[in-house]
C-alpha positions in Angstrom: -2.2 -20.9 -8.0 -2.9 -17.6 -6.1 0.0 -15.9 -4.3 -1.4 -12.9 -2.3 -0.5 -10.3 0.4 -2.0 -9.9 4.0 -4.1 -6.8 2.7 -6.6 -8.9 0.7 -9.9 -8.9 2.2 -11.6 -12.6 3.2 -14.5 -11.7 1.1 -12.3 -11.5 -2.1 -10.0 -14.5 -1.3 -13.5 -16.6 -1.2 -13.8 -15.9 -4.6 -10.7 -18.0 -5.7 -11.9 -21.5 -6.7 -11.4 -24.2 -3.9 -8.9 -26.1 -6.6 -6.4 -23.3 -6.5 -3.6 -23.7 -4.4 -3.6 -20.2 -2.0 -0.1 -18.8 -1.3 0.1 -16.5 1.5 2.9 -14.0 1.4 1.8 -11.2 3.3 4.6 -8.7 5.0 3.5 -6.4 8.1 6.5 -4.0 9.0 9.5 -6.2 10.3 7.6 -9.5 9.3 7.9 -10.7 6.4 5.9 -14.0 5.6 8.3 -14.7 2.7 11.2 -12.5 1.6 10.8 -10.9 -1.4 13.2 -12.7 -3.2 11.4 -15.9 -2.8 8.3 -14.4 -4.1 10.3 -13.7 -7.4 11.3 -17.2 -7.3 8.1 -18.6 -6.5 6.2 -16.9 -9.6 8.7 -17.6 -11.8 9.1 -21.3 -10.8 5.6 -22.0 -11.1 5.0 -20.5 -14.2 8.0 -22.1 -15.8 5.5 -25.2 -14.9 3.3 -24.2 -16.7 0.8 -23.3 -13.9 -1.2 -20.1 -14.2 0.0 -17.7 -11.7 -2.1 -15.0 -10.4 0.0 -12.4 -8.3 -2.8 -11.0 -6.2 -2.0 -7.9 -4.3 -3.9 -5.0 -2.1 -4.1 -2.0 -4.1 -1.9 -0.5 -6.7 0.7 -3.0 -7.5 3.1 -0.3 -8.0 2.3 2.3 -5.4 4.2 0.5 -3.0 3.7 -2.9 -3.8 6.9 -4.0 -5.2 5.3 -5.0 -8.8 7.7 -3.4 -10.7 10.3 -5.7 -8.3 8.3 -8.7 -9.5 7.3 -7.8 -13.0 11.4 -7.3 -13.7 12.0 -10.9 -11.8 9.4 -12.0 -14.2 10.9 -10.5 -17.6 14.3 -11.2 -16.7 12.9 -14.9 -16.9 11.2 -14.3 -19.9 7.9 -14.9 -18.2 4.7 -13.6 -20.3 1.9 -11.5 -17.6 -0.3 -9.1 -17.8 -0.6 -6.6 -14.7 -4.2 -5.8 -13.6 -3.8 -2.2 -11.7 -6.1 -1.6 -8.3 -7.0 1.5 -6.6 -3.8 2.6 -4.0 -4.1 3.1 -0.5 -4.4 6.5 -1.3 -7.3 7.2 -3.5 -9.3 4.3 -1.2 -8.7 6.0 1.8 -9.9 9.1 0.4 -12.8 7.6 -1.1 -13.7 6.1 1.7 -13.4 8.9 4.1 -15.4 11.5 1.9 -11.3 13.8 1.9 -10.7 14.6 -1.3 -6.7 14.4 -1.8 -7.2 17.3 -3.8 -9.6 20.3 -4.4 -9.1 23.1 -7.2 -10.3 26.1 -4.2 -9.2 23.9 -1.1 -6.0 22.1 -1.4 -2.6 21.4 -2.8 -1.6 18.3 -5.0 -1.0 15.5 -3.0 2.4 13.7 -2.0 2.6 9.9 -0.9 6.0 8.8 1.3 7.3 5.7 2.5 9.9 6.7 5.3 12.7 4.8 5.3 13.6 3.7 8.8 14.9 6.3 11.1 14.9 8.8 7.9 14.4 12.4 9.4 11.5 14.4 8.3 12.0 17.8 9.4 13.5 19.4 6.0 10.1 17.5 3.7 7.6 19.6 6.8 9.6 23.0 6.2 9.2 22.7 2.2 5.4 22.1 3.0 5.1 25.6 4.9 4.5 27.1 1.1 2.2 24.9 0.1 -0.8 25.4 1.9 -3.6 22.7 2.6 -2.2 19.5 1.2 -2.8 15.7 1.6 0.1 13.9 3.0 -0.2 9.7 2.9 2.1 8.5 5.2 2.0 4.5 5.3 2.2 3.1 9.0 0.8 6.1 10.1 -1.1 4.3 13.2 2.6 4.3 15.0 1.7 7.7 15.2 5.0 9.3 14.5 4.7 11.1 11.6 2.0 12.8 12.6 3.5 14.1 15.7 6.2 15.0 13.2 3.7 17.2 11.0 2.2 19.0 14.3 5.5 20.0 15.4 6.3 21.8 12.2 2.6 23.7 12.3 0.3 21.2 10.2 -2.1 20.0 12.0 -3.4 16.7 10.1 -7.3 17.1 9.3 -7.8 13.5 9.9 -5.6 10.4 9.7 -6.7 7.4 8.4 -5.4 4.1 9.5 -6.5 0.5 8.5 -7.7 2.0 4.7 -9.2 -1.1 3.2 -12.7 -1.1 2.6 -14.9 -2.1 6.1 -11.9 -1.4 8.1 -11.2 2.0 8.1 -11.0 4.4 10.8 -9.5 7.9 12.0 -6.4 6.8 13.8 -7.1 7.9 17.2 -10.3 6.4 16.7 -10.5 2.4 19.2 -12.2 -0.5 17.8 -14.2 -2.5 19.7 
């Protein structure tokens, strides 16, 4: 049984063997396909049968991911797994892009937020004023509002990157056809 997230590319969900049973549980902001909690449930009840359970997610489980959510629903169950990191959002992007997130002449060490909804920014773009260059991954960024955020404090973004997985990414004020 696979149970994986909307960020998995088509390519690599071909790889799973046609006899697996393919759970989708993919979240995109204010949608979840299955909440969280079910997820838990869903590994844990499945593996209690017995079943191998792979937990397939986009990137670094737990940059974001909610592995360490799942991995305690998983112990607390007494449930044996083995976590298989991937490359986060933030280091693919870069790669991808040729930016480096850091640079020993260039740039400042590099922060990585998930704004909670509504949170107000303006006190994390004042501490920045000291820093310098720095990278900044903001997740959601296509809505666009953080980065307005960052020009009005005097950073003007050298390039944001939406839709970072590997054949899909693009500057953010970039259209696809």
């Amino acid at each position: 049984m696979v149970v994986h997230d909307r960020l998995i590319a088509e390519d690599v969900l071909a790889l799973i063997l046609a006899t697996a049973r393919r759970v989708y549980v993919g979240k995109v902001l204010g949608n979840h396909a299955v909440p969280q909690e079910d997820i838990h449930a869903l590994l844990v009840e499945h593996a209690r049968q017995g079943l191998r359970v792979v937990r397939l997610k986009g990137g670094d489980p737990y940059v974001f991911g909610r592995g360490g959510e799942e991995v305690l629903a998983l112990q607390a169950a007494g449930i044996a797994f083995e976590v298989v990191p991937g490359v986060t959002a933030a280091s693919g992007c870069s790669a991808a892009t040729g930016i480096p997130l850091t640079h020993r002449h260039l740039a400042a060490p590099a922060a990585s937020r998930q704004p909670p909804a509504g949170a107000r920014v303006g006190a994390q773009h004042r501490l920045m004023d000291n820093l310098g260059s720095i990278a900044v991954v903001e997740h959601q960024l296509g809505r666009g509002q953080d980065a307005r955020k960052h020009r009005e404090f005097g950073h003007e973004p050298l390039a944001e990157v939406a839709e970072g997985r590997v054949g899909f990414e693009r500057r953010a004020d970039e259209r696809r056809e």
